[in-house]
C-alpha positions in Angstrom: 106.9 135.2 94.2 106.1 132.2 96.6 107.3 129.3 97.7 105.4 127.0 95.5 106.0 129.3 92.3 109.7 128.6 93.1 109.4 125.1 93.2 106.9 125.0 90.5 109.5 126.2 88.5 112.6 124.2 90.2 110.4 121.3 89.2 109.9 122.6 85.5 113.4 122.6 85.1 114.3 119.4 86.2 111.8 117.6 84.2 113.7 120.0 81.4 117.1 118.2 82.2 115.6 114.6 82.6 113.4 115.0 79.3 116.8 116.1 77.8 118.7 112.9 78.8 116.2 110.9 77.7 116.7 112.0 74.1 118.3 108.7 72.3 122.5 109.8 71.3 121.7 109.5 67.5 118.8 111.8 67.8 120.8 114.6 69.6 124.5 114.2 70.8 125.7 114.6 74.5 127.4 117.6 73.8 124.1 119.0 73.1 122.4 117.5 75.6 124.0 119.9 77.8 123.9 123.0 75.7 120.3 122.3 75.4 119.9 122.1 79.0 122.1 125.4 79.7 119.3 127.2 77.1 116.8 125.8 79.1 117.8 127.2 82.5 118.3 130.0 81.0 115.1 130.9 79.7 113.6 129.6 83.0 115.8 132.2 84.7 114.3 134.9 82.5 110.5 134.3 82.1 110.7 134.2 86.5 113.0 137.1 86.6 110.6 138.6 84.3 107.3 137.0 86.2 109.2 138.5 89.4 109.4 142.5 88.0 106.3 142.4 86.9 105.0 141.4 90.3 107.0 143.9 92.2 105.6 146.7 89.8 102.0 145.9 90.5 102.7 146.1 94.3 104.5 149.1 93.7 101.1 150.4 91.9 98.6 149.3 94.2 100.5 150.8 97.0 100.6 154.2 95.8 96.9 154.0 94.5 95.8 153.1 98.4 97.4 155.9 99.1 95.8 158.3 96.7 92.4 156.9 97.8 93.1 157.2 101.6 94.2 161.0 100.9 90.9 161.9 98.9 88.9 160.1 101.6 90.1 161.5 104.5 90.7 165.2 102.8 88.7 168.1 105.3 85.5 168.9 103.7 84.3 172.6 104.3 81.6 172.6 107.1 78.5 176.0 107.8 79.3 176.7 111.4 76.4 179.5 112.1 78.4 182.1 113.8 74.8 183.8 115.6 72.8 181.3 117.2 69.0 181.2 115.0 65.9 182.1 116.9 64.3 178.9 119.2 68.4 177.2 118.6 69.3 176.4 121.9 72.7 177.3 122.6 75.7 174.5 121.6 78.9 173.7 124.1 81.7 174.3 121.7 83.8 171.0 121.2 86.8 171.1 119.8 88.3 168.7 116.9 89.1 165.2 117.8 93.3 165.0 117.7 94.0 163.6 114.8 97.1 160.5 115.2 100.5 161.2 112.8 100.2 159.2 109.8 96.2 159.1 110.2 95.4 160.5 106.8 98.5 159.3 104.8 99.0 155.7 105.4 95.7 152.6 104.9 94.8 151.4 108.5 96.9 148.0 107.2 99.9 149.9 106.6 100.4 152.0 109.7 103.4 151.6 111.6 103.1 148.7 114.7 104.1 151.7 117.0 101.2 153.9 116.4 98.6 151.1 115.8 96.5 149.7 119.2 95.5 147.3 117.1 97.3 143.2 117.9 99.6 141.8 115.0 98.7 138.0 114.1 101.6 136.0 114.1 102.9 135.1 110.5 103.6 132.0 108.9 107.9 131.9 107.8 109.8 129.5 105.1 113.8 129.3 105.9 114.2 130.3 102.5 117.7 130.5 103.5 118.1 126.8 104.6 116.1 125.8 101.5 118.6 127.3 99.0 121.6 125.8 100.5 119.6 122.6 99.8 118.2 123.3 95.9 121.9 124.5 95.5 123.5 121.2 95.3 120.3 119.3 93.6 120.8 122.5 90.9 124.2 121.6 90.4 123.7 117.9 90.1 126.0 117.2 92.7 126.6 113.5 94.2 124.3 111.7 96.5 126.5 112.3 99.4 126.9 116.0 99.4 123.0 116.3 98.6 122.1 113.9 101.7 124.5 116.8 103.6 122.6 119.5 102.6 119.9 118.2 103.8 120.8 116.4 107.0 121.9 120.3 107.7 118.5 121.6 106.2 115.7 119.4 107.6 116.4 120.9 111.6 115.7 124.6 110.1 112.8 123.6 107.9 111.0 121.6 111.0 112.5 123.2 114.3 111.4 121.2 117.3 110.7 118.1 115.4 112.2 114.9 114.7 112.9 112.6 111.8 114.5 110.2 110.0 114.9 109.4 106.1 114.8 105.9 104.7 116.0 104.9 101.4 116.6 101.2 100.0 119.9 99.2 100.2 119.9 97.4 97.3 117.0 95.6 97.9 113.4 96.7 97.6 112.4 94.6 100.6 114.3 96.8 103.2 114.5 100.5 104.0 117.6 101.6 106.1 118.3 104.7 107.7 120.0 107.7 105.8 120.0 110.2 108.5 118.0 111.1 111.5 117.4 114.6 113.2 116.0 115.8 116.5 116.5 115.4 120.2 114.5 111.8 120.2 114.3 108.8 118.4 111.0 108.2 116.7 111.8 105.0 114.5 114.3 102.0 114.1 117.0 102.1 111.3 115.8 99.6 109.4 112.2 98.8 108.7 110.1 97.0 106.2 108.3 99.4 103.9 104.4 97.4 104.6 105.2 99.0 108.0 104.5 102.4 106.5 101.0 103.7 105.4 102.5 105.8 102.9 104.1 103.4 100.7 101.0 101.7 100.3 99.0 105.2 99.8 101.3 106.6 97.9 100.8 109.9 99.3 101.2 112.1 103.0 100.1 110.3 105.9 99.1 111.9 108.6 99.3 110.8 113.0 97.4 112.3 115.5 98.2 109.7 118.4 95.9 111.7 120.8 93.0 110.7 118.6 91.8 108.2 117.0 89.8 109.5 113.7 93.4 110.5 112.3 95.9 107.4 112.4 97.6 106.8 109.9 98.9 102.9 110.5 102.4 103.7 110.4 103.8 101.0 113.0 107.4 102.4 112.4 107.0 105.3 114.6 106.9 103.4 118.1 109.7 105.7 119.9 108.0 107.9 120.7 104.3 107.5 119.8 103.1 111.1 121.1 102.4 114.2 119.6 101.9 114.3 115.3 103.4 112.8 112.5 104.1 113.0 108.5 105.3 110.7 106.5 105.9 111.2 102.9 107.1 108.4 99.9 110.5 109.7 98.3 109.0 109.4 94.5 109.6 109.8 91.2 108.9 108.9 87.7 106.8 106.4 89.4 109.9 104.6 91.1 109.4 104.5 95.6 113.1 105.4 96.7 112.6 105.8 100.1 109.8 107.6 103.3 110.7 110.6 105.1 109.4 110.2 108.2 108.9 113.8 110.5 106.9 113.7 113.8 106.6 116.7 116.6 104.6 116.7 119.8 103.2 120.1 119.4 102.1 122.2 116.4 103.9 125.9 117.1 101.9 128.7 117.5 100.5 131.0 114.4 101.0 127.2 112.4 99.0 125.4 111.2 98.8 121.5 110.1 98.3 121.9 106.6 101.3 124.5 106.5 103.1 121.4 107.8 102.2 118.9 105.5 103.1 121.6 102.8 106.7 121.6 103.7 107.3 118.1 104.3 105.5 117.6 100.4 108.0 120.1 99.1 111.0 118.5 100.7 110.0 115.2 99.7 109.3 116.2 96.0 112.1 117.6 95.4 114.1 115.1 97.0 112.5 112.5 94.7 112.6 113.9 91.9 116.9 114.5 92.5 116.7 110.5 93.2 114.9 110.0 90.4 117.2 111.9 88.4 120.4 110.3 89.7 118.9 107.0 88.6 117.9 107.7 85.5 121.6 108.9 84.9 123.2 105.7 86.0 120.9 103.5 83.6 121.7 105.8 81.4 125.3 105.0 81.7 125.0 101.3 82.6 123.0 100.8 79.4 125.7 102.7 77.6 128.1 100.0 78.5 126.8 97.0 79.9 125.3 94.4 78.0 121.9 94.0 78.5 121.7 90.2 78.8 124.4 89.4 80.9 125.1 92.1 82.7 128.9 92.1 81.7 130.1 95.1 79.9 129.6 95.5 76.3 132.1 94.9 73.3 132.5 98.7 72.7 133.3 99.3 76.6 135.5 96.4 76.1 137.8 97.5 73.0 137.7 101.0 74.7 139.4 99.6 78.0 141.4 97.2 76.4 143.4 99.8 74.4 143.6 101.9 77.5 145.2 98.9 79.6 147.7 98.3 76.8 148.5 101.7 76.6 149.2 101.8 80.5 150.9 98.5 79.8 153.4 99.6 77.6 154.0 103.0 79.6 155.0 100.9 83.2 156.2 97.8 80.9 153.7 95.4 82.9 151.7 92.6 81.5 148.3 92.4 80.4 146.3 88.9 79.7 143.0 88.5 78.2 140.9 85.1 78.2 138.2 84.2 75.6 135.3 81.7 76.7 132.8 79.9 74.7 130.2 77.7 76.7 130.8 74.0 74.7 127.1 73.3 75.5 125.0 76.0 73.2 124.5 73.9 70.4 122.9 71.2 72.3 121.0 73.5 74.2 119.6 75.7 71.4 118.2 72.3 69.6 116.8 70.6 72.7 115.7 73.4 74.5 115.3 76.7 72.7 117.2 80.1 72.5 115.3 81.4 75.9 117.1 78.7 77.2 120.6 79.6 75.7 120.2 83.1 77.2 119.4 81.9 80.6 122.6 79.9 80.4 124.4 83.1 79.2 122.6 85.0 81.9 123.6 83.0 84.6 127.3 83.0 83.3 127.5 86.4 83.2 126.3 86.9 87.2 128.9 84.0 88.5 131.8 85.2 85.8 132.6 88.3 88.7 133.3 86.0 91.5 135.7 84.1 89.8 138.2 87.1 88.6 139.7 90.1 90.9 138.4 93.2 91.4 140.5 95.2 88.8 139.7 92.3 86.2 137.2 93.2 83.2 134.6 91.0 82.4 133.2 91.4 78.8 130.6 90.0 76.3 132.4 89.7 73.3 130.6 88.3 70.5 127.4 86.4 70.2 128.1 83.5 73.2 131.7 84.4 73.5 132.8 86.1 76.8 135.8 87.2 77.6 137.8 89.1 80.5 140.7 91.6 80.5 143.6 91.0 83.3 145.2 94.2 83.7 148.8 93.5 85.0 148.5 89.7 84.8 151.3 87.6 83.3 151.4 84.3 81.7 151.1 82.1 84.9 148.4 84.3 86.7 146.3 84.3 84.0 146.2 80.6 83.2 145.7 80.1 86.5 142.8 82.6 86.2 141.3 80.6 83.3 141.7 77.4 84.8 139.6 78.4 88.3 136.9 79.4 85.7 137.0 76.4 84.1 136.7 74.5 86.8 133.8 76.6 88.8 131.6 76.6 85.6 131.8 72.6 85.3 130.2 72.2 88.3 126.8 74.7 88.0 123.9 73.5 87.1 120.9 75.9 86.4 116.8 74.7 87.0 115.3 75.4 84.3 111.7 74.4 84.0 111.6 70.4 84.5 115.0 69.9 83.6 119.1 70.9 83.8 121.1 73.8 82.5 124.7 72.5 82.3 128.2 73.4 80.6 131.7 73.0 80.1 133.7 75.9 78.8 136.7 76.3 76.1 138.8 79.4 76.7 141.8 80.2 75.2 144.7 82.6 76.9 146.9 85.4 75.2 149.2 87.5 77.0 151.2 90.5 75.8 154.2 90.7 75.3 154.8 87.1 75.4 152.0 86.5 72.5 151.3 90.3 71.4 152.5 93.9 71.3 149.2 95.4 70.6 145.5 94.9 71.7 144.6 93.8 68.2 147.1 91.0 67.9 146.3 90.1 71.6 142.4 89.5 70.9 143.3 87.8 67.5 145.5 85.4 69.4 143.1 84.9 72.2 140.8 83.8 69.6 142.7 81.6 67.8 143.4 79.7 71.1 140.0 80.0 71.8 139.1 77.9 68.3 141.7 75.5 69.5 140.7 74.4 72.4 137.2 74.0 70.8 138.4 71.7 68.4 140.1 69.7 70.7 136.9 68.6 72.1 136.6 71.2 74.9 136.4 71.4 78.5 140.2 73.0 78.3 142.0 76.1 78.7 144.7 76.7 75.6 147.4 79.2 75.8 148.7 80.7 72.5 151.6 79.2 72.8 150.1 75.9 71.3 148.5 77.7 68.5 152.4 78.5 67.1 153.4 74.8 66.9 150.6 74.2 64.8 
């Protein structure tokens, strides 16, 4: 089989495993998910073992039937030779046979040994196929980012000898592309580029430098090193998301290769490299929907009781503390009448982005219930975690939020329970939380409660 039929069917499968994530969790459980992606490989693997035999057996077949036809064709055919010269026959110098080569009548001209042919052998056209299976390994295997970018930081030198490049992927934002890894004995681009400086993300599609002529450039204003010789650059792509541009540029086309050939390989690798990106992406949406709030950002209730009754199980392992703090915003009513719900979600929108800068790293911030946030201390006591509640407090009185022609403004009520001093279990710690939460509510707002009030009333 080719090259192309193998990635025809690498690509098959992958769109197997990303059509298989895709299914919602009520429709078909995880567990399934990957038993249904095992089947699927597996019946890949058989229908191109299968394809593969098959083609081997119709080689083997027209092989031996060019060798039957050769035989019949070159078989001696009986010939008169008059032994006695006729009358007015003038007389013939005897010649003998013409020697006959080894292998002449057996093999088809195309098969004869090099050694007893005179005639030249064109160069062929070879695919690493080595160095392109230590790369489809990992990507097969759903391995991380990093050790796919090694593969094929270790693959790209085999798969274009005597070339160059570099491969560009965005850092976070999609108005930068930074370098990833680079290859060859000369620079041919910056690290960091804008991707308008790139014909191909515009395009969409191969483009193409000849910088010794002029009827094939291909704008890319990147590739200033070293502005000689021929260039590809290809969009990293897929599921109609731009990831990156693989950029690959050599001053001479070998011998026996052509151009197209070329643009062939660097399509394959970027395909396949898109489509793993894709992939990888699609998995951590996956997850990130699984467990962040959509709104805010902050991590769901579920992901919250889940982590919760881990940390208090931790807790009471290593006998350390753990604190929780509920928050209301004491402006949502007002907001909701004046200015509508959009506007109450922009309020909790921008609440959830600034919560994470107020809290430490290991902290856990959480959208509770409706406009009630909360955040999971892990390890804080009493003191830390008032102290905690009180720098939110006093950070979130001070934003105010553009919206339209007008303000978005708040104060916040939160209320503080720590275990053990208020709780010995996460159910008794959140019930507490919320009863302080409800106090300082009451009490007109703008304050951070502890539980300990909520036992003197």
């Amino acid at each position: 089989m080719s090259v192309l039929s193998y990635i025809f069917w690498l690509i098959v499968f992958v769109g197997g495993v990303i059509a298989a994530y895709m299914v919602p969790d009520n429709t078909l459980a995880l567990h399934l998910k990957f038993v249904l992606i095992g089947a699927w490989g597996s019946v890949l693997g058989l229908v191109y073992h299968s394809l593969c035999n098959r083609k081997l057996r119709e080689a083997e077949e027209n092989f031996t039937e060019a060798l039957n036809d050769q035989q019949r064709n070159n078989s001696p055919k009986t010939e008169y030779i008059p032994v006695v010269p006729s009358i007015g026959d003038e007389p013939q110098p005897f010649e003998a046979p013409a020697a006959r080569k080894p292998f002449d009548s057996i093999l088809p001209p195309e098969n004869k040994p090099a050694s007893i042919q005179n005639l030249a052998v064109p160069a062929k056209i070879s695919f690493p196929l080595e160095a392109w299976e230590l790369f489809c390994k990992p990507i097969l295997k759903n391995r991380p980012f990093p050790e796919v970018v090694e593969a094929l930081e270790k693959t790209l030198p085999e798969l274009f000898p005597t070339a160059a490049g570099i491969l560009y992927m965005y850092g976070g934002t999609q108005t930068e592309l930074h370098k990833i890894l680079s290859f060859g004995d000369y620079v041919i681009s910056d690290d960091t580029i804008m991707p308008a400086e790139c014909a191909s993300f515009n395009l969409g599609e191969i483009v193409i430098t000849d910088f010794a002529s002029n009827e094939m450039n291909g704008g890319c204003t990147h590739l200033h090193h070293h502005p000689q010789g021929i260039s590809f650059c290809a969009p990293i792509e897929g599921l109609e998301e731009h990831f990156g541009i693989l950029s690959i540029q050599l001053d001479k086309i070998p011998d026996g290769e052509t151009l197209d050939f070329w643009k062939t390989k660097v399509g394959i690798v970027a395909a396949t490299f898109g489509l793993y990106v894709a992939n990888q992406n699609l998995n951590i949406r996956f997850q990130q929907h699984s467990i962040r709030d959509n709104l805010t950002g902050l991590f769901n209730r579920r992901y919250m009781e889940e982590s919760l009754r881990r940390e208090v199980s931790a807790a009471n392992r290593h006998g350390t503390p753990i604190g929780i703090v509920m928050i209301y915003p004491d402006q949502v009513t007002n907001i909701q009448k004046e200015k509508g719900h959009h506007a109450v979600e922009q309020m909790l929108w921008e609440l959830g982005q600034r919560l994470p800068n107020f809290i430490r790293t290991e902290d856990i911030p959480c959208r509770y219930d409706g406009e009630v946030l909360c955040v999971i201390l892990p390890g804080a006591d009493k003191k830390i975690t008032l102290e905690r509640a009180e720098r939110i407090r006093r950070e979130i009185s001070q934003l105010q939020v553009a919206y339209g022609d007008g303000i978005l403004a708040t104060t916040l009520s939160l209320g503080v329970s720590v275990m053990p001093d208020h709780a010995i279990d996460e159910g008794t710690l959140i019930y507490n939380g919320q009863r302080a939460l409800q106090l300082a509510m009451e009490n007109g707002g703008n304050r951070v409660v502890s539980a300990d009030a909520v036992r003197q009333y």
